[in-house]
C-alpha positions as CSV (number, residue, x, y, z in Angstrom):
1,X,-30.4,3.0,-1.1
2,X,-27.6,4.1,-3.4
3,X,-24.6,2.7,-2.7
4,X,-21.3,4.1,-3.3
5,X,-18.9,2.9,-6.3
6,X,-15.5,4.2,-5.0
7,X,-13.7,3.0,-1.3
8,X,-13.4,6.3,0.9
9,X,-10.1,6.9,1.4
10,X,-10.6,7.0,5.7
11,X,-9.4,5.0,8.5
12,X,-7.1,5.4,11.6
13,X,-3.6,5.0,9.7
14,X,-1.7,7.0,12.1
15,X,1.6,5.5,13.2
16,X,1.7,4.9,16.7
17,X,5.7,4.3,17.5
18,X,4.7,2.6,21.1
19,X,2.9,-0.7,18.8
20,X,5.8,-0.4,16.0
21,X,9.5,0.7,17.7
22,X,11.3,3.0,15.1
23,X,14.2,0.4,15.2
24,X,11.5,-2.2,13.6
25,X,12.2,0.5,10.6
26,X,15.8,1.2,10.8
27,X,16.4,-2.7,10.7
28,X,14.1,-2.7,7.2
29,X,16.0,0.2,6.0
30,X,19.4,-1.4,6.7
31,X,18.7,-4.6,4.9
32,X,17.3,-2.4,2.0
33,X,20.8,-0.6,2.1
34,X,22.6,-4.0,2.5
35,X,20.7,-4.9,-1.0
36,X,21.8,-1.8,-2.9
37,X,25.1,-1.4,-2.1
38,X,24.7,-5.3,-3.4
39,X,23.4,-3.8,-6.9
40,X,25.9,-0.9,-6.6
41,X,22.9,1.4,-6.6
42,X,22.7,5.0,-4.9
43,X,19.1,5.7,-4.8
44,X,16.1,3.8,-4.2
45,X,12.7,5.0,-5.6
46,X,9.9,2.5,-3.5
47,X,6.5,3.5,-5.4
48,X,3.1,2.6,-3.5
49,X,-0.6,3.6,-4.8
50,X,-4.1,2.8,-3.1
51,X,-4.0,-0.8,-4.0
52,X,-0.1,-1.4,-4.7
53,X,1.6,-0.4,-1.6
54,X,3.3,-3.6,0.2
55,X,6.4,-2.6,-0.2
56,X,5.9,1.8,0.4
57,X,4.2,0.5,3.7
58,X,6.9,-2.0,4.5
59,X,9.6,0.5,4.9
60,X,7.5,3.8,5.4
61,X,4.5,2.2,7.6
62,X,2.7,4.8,4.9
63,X,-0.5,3.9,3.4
64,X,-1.6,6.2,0.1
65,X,-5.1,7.6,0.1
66,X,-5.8,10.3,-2.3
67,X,-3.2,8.9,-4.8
68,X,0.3,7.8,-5.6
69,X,3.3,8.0,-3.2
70,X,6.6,7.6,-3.1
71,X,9.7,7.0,-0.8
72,X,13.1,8.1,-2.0
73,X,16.2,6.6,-0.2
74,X,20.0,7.3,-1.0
75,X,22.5,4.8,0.0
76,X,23.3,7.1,3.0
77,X,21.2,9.7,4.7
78,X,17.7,10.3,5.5
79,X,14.6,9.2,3.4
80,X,12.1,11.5,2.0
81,X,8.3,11.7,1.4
82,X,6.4,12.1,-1.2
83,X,2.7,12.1,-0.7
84,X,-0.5,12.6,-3.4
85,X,-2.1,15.7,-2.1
86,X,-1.5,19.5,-1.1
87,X,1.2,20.8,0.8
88,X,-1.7,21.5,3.5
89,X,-2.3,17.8,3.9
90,X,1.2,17.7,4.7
91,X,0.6,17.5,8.8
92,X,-2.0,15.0,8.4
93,X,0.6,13.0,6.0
94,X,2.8,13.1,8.4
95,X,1.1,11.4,10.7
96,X,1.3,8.1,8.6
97,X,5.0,7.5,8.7
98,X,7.8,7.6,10.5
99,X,9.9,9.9,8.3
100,X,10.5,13.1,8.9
101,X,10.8,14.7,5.4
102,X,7.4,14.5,3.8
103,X,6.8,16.6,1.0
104,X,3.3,17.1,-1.0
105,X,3.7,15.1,-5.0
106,X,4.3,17.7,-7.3
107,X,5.2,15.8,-10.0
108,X,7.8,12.6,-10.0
109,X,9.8,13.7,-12.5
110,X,10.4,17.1,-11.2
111,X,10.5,16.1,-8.0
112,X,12.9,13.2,-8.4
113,X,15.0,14.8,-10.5
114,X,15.3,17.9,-7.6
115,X,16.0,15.2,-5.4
116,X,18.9,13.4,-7.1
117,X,20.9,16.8,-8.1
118,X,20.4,17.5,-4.3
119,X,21.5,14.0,-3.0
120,X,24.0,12.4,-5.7
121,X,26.4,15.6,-5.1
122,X,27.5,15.5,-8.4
123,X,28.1,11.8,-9.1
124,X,26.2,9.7,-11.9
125,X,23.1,8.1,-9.3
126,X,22.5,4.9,-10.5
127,X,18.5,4.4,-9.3
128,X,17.1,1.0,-8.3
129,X,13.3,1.0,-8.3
130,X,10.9,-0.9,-6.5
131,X,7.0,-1.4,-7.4
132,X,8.1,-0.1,-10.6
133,X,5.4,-2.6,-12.6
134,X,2.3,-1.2,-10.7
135,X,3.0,2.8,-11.4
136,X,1.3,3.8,-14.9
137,X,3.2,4.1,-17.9
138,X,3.5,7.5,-17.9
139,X,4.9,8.0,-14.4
140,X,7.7,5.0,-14.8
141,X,9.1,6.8,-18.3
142,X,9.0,9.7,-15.9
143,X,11.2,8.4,-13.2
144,X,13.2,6.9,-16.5
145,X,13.7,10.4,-17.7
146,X,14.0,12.4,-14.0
147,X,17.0,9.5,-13.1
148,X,19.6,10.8,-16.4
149,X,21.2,7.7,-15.5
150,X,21.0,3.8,-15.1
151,X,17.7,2.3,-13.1
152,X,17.2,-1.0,-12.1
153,X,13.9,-2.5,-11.8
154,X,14.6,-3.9,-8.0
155,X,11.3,-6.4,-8.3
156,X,12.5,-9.9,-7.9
157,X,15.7,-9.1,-6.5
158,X,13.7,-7.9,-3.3
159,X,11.9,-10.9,-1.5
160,X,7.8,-9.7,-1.0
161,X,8.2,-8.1,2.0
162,X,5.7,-9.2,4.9
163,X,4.0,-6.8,6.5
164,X,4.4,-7.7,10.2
165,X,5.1,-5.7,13.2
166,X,6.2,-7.1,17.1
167,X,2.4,-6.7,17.7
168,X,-0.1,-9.9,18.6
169,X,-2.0,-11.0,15.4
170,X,-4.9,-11.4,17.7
171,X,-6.8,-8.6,16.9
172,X,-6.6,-8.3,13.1
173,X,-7.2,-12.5,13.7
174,X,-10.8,-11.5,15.6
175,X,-11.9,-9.0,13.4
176,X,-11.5,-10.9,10.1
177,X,-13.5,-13.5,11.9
178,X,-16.5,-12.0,12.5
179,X,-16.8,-10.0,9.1
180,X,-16.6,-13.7,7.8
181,X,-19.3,-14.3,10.0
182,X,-21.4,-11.4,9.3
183,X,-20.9,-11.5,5.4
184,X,-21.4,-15.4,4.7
185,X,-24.8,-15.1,6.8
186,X,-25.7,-11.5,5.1
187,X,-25.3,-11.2,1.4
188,X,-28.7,-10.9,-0.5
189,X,-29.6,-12.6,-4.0
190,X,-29.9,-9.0,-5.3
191,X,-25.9,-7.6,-4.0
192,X,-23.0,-7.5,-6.6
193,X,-19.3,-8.5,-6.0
194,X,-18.2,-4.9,-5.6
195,X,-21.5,-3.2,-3.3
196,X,-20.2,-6.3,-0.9
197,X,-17.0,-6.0,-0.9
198,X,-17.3,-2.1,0.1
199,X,-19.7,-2.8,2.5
200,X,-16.9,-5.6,4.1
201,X,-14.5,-2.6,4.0
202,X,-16.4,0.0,5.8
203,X,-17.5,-2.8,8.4
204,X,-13.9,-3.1,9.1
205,X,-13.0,0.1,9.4
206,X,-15.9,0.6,12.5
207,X,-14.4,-2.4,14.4
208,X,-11.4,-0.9,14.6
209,X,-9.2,-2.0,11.6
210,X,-6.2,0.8,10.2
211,X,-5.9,-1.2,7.0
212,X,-7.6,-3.6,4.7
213,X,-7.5,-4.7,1.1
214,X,-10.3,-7.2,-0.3
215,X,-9.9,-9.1,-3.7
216,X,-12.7,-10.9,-5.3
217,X,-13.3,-13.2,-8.1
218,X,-15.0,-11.6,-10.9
219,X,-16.8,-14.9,-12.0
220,X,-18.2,-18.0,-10.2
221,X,-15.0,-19.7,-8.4
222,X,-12.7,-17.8,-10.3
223,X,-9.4,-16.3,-8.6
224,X,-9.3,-13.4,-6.6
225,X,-8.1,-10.4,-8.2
226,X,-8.2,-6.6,-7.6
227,X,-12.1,-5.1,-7.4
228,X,-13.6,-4.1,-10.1
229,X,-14.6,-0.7,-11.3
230,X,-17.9,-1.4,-12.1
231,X,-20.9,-3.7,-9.8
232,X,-20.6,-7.5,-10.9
233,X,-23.7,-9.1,-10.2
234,X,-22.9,-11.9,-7.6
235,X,-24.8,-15.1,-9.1
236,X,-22.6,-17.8,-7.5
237,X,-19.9,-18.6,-5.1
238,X,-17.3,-15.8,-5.3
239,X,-14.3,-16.3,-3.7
240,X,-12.9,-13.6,-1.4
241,X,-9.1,-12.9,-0.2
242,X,-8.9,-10.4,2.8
243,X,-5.9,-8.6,4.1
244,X,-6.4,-6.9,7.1
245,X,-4.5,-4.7,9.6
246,X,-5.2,-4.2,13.0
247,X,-2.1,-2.6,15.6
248,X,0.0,-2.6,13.0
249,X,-0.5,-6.4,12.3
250,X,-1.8,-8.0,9.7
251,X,-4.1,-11.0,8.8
252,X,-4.7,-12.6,5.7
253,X,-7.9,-14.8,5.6
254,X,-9.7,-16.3,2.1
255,X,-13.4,-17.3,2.5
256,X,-16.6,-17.3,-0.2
257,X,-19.8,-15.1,-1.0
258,X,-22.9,-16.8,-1.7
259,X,-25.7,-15.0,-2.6
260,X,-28.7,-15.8,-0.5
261,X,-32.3,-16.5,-2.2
């Protein structure tokens, strides 16, 4: 069997406004403003990628697939969009967010820079950015060059955001449970860290799960960290951390691999 070495970027991420009430948003958006007007900032760039994207999907609900993403926000109007991908994924993008103006990633530094001549009305935008440490280097000197003007690295003047919703935990609860169960019982001498850890995603995915993000130790009770590229072989207890959504709610459980003989 060959297994795969990438996650596929699938799943049912649609927003569904009935589980999450738009004012869940405009109350996250509000407290955002709250905080800039705070920093005297006029835009806010929120960055999110396939593995970094707590904050993008606090205030967006959007999870990245394909790439990076990023939500721009003045101090007063609407939001915009920007999603990795074609401007033909653009329906299916917008089906992961509760903003309106969603616009395919061209590049940041065009983009952003369109956007703030468009937005700042010919005042000096002073940009606060969010997520800013997980973008790679070449896109943050982008959105450093694109803003002409002041930006403030908003992590740690932002509190983590939770990822919660008015929706019962129950579900995400019950699923994390038994992919516990199944994976302590299941894992085989031969299986490396990452093979499992893809399988545990996948599993997840067909009992009904929108989200879910798995770290694992890269060495015998080490910590938890993000998956590596390449398969680890899994010769002792490995630690696992598991984040998972279900409804819009989401479940954090840790538990440990052990390879069986």
């Amino acid at each position: 069997m060959i297994r795969p070495t990438i996650a596929l970027p699938t799943g049912p991420f649609d927003l569904h406004q009935e589980e999450i009430p738009a004012h869940t948003f405009d109350a996250r958006l509000a407290a955002l403003r709250l905080r800039m007007r705070g920093e005297n900032l006029s835009h806010a760039v929120i960055h999110g990628s396939v593995f970094d994207h707590e904050a993008l999907s606090h205030y967006t609900y959007f999870t990245p697939k394909l790439g990076p993403a990023y939500a721009l926000v003045p101090a007063d109007g609407p939001p915009r969009l920007l999603f990795s991908g074609g401007p033909g994924m653009k329906p299916s993008a917008a089906r992961l967010t509760w903003i309106t103006d969603v616009v395919a990633l061209r590049g940041i530094e065009g983009d952003l820079k369109q956007w703030l001549e468009q937005t700042a009305e010919g005042r000096l935008a002073k940009v606060g950015l969010i997520e800013g440490s997980a973008m790679s280097r070449r896109d943050w000197r982008s959105v450093l060059r694109a803003a002409d003007g002041p930006v403030v690295e908003f992590d740690g003047l932002l509190p983590t955001p939770a990822i919660t919703s008015p929706a019962n935990t129950t579900g995400a609860r019950e699923i994390c449970d038994r992919l516990v169960s199944t994976f302590t019982n299941s894992c085989n001498l031969g299986d490396d860290i990452r093979s499992a850890c893809l399988d545990i995603e996948r599993m997840a995915y067909r009992e009904g799960a929108e989200d879910i993000r798995v770290l694992a130790a890269r060495r015998p009770d080490g910590p938890p960290t993000r998956l590596p590229d390449e398969p680890l072989p899994m010769t002792g207890r490995t630690p696992i951390e598991m984040s998972l959504r279900h409804k819009g709610a989401w479940h954090t459980i840790a538990f440990a691999l052990t390879p069986k003989a």
